[in-house]
BALOBA-1460 file (C-alpha; in Angstrom, 3 decimals):
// residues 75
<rec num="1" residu="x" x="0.000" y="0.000" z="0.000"/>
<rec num="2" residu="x" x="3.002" y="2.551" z="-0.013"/>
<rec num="3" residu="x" x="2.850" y="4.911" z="-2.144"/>
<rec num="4" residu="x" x="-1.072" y="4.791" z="-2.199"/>
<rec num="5" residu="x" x="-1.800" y="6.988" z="0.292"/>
<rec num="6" residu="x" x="-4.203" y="10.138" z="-0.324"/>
<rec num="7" residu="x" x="-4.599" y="13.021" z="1.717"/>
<rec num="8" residu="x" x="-7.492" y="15.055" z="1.091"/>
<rec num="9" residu="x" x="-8.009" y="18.390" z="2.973"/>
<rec num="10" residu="x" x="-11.365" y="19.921" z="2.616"/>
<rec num="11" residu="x" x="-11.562" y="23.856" z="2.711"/>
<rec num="12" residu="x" x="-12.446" y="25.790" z="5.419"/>
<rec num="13" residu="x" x="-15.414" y="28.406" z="5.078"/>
<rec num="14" residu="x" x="-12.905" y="31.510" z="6.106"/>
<rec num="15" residu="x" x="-15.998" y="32.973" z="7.960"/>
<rec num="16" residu="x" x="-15.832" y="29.865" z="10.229"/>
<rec num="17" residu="x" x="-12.016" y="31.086" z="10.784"/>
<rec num="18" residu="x" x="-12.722" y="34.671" z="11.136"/>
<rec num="19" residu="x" x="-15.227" y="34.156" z="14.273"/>
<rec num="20" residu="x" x="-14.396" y="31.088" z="15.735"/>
<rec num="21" residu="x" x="-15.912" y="31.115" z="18.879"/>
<rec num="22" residu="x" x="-19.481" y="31.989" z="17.579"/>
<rec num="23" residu="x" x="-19.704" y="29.151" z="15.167"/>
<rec num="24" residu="x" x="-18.601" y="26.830" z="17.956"/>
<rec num="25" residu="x" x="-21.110" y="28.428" z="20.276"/>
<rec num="26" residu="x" x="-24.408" y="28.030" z="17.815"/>
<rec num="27" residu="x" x="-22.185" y="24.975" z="16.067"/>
<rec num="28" residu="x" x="-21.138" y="21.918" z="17.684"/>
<rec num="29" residu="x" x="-21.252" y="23.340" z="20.928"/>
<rec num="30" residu="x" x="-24.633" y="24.709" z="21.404"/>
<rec num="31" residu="x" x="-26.039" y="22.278" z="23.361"/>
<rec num="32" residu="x" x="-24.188" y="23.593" z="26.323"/>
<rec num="33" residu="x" x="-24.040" y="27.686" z="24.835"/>
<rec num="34" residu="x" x="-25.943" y="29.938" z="27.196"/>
<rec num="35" residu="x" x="-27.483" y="33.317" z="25.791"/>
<rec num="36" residu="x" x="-29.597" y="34.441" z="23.366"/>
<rec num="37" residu="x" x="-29.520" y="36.542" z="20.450"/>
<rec num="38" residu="x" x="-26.075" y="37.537" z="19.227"/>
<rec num="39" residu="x" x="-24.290" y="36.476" z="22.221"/>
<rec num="40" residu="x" x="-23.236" y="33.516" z="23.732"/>
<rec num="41" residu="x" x="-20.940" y="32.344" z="26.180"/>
<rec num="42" residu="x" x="-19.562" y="28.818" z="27.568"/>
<rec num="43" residu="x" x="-21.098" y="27.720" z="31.115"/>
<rec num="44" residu="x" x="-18.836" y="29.157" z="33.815"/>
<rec num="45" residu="x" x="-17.458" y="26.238" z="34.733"/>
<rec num="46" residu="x" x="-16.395" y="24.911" z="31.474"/>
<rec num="47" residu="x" x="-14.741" y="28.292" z="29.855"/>
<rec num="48" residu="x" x="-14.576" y="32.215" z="30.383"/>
<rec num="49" residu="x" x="-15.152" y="32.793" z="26.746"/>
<rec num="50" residu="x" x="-18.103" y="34.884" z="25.383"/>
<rec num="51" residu="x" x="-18.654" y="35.255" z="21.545"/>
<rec num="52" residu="x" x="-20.814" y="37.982" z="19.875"/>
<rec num="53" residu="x" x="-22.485" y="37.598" z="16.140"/>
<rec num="54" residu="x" x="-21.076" y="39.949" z="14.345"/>
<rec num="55" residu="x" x="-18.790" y="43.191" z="16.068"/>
<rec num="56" residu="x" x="-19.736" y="45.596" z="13.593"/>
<rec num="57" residu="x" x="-23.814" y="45.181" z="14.623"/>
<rec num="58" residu="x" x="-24.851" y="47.126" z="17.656"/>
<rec num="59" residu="x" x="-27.284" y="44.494" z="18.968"/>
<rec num="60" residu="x" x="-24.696" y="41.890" z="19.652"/>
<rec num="61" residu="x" x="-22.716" y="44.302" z="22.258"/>
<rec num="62" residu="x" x="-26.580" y="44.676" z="23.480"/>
<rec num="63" residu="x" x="-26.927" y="41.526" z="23.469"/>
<rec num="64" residu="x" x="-23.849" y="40.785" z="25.039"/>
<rec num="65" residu="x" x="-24.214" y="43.582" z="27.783"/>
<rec num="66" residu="x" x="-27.175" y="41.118" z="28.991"/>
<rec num="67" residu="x" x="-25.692" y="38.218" z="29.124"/>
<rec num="68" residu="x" x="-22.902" y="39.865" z="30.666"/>
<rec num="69" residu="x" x="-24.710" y="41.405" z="33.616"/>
<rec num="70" residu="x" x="-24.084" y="44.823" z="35.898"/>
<rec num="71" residu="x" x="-20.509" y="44.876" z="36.517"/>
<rec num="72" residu="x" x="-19.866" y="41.490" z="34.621"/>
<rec num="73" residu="x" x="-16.608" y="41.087" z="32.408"/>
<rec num="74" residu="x" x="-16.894" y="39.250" z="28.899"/>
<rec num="75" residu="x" x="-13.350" y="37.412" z="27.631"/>
């Protein structure tokens, strides 16, 4: 079989890339995503990260202010 070997590498939406944490978050992770709207974050005692939508869209800092909570800190 040497010599037969095939590597195949299937391409990556950049999108995916460019916001990682957000597709995980409403991807393959959502089962255990809390928030709503265009934020999300990881339980508190599995991760510290948040993830917004998209930056450039007022409603997911809005969004993200709320899950956040008075005083709270988003990573």
């Amino acid at each position: 079989m040497e010599g037969n070997i095939k590597i195949v590498i299937e391409s990556i939406d950049e999108i995916v890339l460019d916001n990682a944490p957000w597709f995980s978050l409403t991807g393959p992770h959502s089962r255990i995503a809390e928030g709503s709207g265009k934020a999300r974050r990881y339980p508190v005692d599995v991760s510290p990260f948040y993830a917004i939508e998209d930056a450039s869209d007022p409603q997911s800092w809005i969004d993200l202010a709320t899950l956040t909570g008075s005083g709270g800190i988003a990573v």
